[in-house]
N, C-alpha and C positions, 0 to 999 in steps of 0.2 A: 615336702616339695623342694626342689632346687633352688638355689640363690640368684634368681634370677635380676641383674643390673641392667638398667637402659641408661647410656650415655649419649652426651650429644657429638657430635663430628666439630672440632673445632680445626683441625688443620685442612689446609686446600685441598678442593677435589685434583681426583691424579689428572684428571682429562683436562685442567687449567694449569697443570705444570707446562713447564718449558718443556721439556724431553719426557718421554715416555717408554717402554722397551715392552715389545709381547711376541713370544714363541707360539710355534706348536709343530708335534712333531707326529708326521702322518701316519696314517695305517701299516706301512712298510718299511717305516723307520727301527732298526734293528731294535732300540729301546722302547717301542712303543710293543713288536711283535712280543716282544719277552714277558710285556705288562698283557697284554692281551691275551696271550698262552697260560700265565700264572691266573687271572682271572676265570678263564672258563674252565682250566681245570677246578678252580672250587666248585665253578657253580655243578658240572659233572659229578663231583663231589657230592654236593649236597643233594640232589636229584638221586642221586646211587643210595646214601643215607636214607632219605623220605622212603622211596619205595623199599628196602632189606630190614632197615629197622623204624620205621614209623618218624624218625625224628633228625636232625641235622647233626652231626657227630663233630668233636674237636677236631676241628683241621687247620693249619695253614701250611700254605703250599706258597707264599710270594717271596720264593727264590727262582729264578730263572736266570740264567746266560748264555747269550747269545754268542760262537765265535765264530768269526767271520771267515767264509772262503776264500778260496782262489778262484776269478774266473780270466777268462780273454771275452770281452767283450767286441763285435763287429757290427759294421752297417750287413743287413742279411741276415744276422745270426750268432755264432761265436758260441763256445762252449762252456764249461763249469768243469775246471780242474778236480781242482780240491774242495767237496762238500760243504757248508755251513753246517757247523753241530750245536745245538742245542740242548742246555743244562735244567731238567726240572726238577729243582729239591726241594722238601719241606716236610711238615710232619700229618697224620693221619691217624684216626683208627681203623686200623686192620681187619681185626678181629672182636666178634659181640655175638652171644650168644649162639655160637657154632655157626656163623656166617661169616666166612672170610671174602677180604675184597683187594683182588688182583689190582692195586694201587699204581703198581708202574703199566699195566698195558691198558691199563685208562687212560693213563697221563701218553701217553704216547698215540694213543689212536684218538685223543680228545685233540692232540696238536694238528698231525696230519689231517685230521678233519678241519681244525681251523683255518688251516697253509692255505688247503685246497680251496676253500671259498675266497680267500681274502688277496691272497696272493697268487693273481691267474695265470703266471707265465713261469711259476716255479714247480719244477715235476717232486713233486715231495717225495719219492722212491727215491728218486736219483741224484738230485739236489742236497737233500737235507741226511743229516743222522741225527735221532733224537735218544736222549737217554732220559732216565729218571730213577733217581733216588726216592723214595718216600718212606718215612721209615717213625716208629709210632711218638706220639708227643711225648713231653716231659711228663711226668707223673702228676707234681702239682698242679702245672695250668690243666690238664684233664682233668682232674678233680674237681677242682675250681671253677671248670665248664661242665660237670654233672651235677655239681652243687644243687643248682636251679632249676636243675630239671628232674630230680629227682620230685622237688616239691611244688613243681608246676609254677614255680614265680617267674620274675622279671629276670631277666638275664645278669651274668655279675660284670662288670667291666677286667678284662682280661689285662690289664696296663692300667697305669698310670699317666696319660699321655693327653694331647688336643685336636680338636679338630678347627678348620678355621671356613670362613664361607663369605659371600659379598655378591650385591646384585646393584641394580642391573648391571652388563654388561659395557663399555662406553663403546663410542666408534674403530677405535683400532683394536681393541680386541673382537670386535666384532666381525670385523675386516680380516684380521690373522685367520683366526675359526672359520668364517664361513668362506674362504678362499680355498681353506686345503679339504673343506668339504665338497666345494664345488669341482674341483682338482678330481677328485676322488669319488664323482659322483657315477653313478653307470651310466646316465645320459651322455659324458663327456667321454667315458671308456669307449662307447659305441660310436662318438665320432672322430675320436683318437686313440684309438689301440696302443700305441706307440706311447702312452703317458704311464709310467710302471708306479706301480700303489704309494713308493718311499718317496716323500713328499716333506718338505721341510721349510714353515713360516716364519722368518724372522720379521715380524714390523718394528719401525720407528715412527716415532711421529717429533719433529720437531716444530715447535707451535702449531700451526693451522697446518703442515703438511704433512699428510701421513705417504711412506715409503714401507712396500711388499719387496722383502729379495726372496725368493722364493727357488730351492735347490728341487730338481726336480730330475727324477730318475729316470732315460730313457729307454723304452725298449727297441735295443738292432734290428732286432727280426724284422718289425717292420718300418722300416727305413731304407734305404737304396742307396745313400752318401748324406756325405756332409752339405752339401745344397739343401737336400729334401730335409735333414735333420732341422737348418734355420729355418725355412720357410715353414716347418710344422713349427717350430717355438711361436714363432711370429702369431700365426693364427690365433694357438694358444694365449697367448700375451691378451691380444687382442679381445678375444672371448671373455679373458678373464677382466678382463679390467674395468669393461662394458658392463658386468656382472656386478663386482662392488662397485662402482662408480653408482647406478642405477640404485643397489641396497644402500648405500650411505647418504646419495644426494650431492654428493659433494666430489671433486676431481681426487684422484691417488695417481701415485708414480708407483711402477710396477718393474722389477726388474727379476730375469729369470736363467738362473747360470750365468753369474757372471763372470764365472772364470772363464768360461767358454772361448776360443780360438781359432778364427776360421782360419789364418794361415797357419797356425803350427798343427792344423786338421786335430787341434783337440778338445772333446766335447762329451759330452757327461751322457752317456749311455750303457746300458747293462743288457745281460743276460735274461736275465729274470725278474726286473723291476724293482730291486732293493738291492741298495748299498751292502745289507748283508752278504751277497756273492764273492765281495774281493776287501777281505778283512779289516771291513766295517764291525765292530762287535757289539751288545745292546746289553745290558741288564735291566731289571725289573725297578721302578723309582727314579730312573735317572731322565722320566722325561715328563710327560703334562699330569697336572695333577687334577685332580676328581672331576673341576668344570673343563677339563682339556684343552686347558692353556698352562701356559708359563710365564706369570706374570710378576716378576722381581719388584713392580713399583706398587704391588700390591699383599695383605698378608698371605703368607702360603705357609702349609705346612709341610717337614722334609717325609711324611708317613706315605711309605708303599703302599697304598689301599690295596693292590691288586694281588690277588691269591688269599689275604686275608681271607679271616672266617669273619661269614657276616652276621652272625649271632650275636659274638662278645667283643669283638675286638674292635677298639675304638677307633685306633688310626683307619678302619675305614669309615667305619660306622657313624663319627662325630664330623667326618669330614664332609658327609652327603646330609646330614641332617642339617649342619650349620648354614651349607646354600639352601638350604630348600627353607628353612627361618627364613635366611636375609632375600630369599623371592620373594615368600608370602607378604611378608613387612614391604616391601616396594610396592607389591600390587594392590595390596588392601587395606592399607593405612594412610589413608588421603591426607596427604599434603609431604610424605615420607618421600625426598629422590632419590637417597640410597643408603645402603644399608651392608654395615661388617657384623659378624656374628662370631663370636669364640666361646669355645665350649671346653671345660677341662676334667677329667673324670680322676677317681681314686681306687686304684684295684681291691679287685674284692666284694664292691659295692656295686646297689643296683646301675645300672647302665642309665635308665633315667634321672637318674639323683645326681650330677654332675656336681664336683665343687662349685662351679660358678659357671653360669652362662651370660654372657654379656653379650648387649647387643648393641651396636651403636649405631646412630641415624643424623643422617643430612636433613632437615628441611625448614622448610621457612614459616612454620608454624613453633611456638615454643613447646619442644621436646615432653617437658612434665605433661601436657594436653596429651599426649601420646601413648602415655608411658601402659596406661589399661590395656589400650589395643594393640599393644606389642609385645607383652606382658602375656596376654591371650594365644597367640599365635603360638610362643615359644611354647608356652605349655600344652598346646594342643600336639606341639610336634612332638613335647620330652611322651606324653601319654601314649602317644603313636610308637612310638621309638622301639618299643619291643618287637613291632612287627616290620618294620623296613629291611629287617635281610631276604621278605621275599620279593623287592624291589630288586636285590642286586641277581637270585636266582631266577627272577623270570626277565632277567638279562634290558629293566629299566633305566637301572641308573647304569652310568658309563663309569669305569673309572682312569680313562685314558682320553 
């Protein structure tokens, strides 16, 4: 069994520092669409796998880029010059016992499928060009991922790499997340058409105050002028603030485009609802990680979970296992207020057997009293652990 450590938290919690900093970058944020295109083609992937050959095949697919278009953006409407193109490369199997599998018009009708649901005001025929590379793995790491399935075991860890995880939540990360969810929710699409999906949370919090700047994309079409443009912010603002204010308990400052310009008439609106139209560009990793924040004052890891394979590959794999340790350790280890988990694997080796898994906990009971029922936990998640990539295929865990 793995080496399993439980330490205690001896430095300050983050949410009693002076300053604090938390991102998140929305559904329509060009880095975010790249991680979301890179993931569901796995999961398309693996779905394709299960049904032609019974089992999930070596793949990673978490290259994606986004380049940015040309548009002219109007109150009314305004056009799309030059397309956004989109880059999906990564590696696959092909080919397995006289079944071949058209890899790039997957990848390409798996995207246009995603455009169309998520992003409603972009014509993916006309808008977008999607290309796709996919082209078969290295030899060893396929080897190395048949290994174990040949003989029905545990999967082997594909890397040498970490995952990292922490719970619960504090206020301004709570605040960031559930702001660009509520942003983005269809209840607020239906009563502001005009709010386009790219949506972007930067919180502060300095002492007791926390501060939302929140960039938010609008769509011309429907809008009339720059009057109607502020007077829709305003509302918005308002809605929104009402909404955390009410989830926190407590007051926030809320600010939204602030570069905005009502005399030089200049003001943050699109064609299509994302910055990607007028060369904005996005790759795959460069934005929220696993719990879909970005939290600098917090441990993060730099691994692209998204398009990984969710079989072997650790950088996703240890990253969603490690939050789901330091929830369970919050929720069910009374007197635990919170909890970091780090997890570090050795390729080659089974995927539950991690070099060391460390957990570390806040609470105001002494730690060693603990250490059984935390101790429990992890082990129940490492014996789990085989089975969580059909968490990321039946599209449970996020990793954006």
């Amino acid at each position: 069994m793995a080496n399993i450590v439980i330490t205690p938290m001896t430095f300050k919690p983050v949410y009693e520092l002076d300053a604090e900093i938390v991102e998140r970058k929305g559904t329509g944020h060009p880095d975010t669409i790249c991680d979301y295109l890179a993931e569901n083609l796995s999961r398309e992937l693996c779905l394709w796998y299960l049904k032609e050959y019974g089992a999930v095949m070596h793949h990673n697919v978490d290259k994606a880029l986004l380049v940015g278009g040309v548009a002219r953006a109007e109150f009314g409407g305004g056009e799309i010059i030059e397309p956004i193109e989109i880059y999906l490369v990564g590696r696959a199997i092909l080919e397995k016992d006289g079944k071949r599998l058209d890899a790039q018009e997957l990848a390409v009708q798996t995207a246009k499928e995603w455009l169309r649901k998520n992003i409603k005001n972009l014509d993916v025929d006309r808008h977008v060009k999607i290309y796709a590379k996919i082209k078969p793995g290295s030899k060893d790491l396929v080897e190395l991922f048949e290994r174990f399935q040949k003989k029905g075991e545990v999967p082997l860890a594909n890397d040498t790499s970490f995952g990292v995880g922490y719970a619960p939540l504090d206020s301004l990360e709570r605040a960031v997340y559930e702001a660009e969810r509520f942003l983005n929710s269809e209840a607020m699409k239906k009563e502001h058409p005009e709010i386009g999906e790219d949506i972007k949370v930067m919180g502060v919090r300095i002492r007791d105050e926390i501060r939302l700047t929140v960039a938010l994309a609008f769509v011309g079409r429907y809008l009339k002028d720059v009057d109607e443009y502020f007077h829709k912010k305003e509302e918005i603002h308002r809605k929104l603030k009402s909404y955390i204010e009410g989830l926190l308990g407590r007051k926030v400052k809320i600010f939204i485009n602030t570069a905005d310009s009502r005399e030089n008439n200049s003001v943050y609106i699109t064609v299509t609802g994302t910055s990607a139209e007028q060369g904005d560009d996005g790759q795959v990793g460069r934005g929220n990680r696993v719990n879909g924040l970005i939290t600098p004052y917090r441990p993060m890891s730099l691994e692209a979970a998204a398009g990984k394979n969710p079989i072997s590959h650790i950088g996703k794999i240890y990253n969603r296992v490690a939050n789901l340790i330091a929830q369970r350790v919050v929720e069910e280890v009374e007197g635990v207020e919170e909890a970091y988990c780090y997890i570090v694997s050795q390729i080659g080796k089974p995927i539950n057997e991690p070099q060391v898994l460390d957990v570390s906990i806040r609470s105001k009971k002494e730690p060693k009293t603990l250490e059984e029922e935390v101790k429990r936990i992890a082990r129940e998640e490492l014996e789990k652990m085989p089975e969580v990539w059909k968490g990321f295929v039946e599209g449970i865990y996020p990793v954006a």
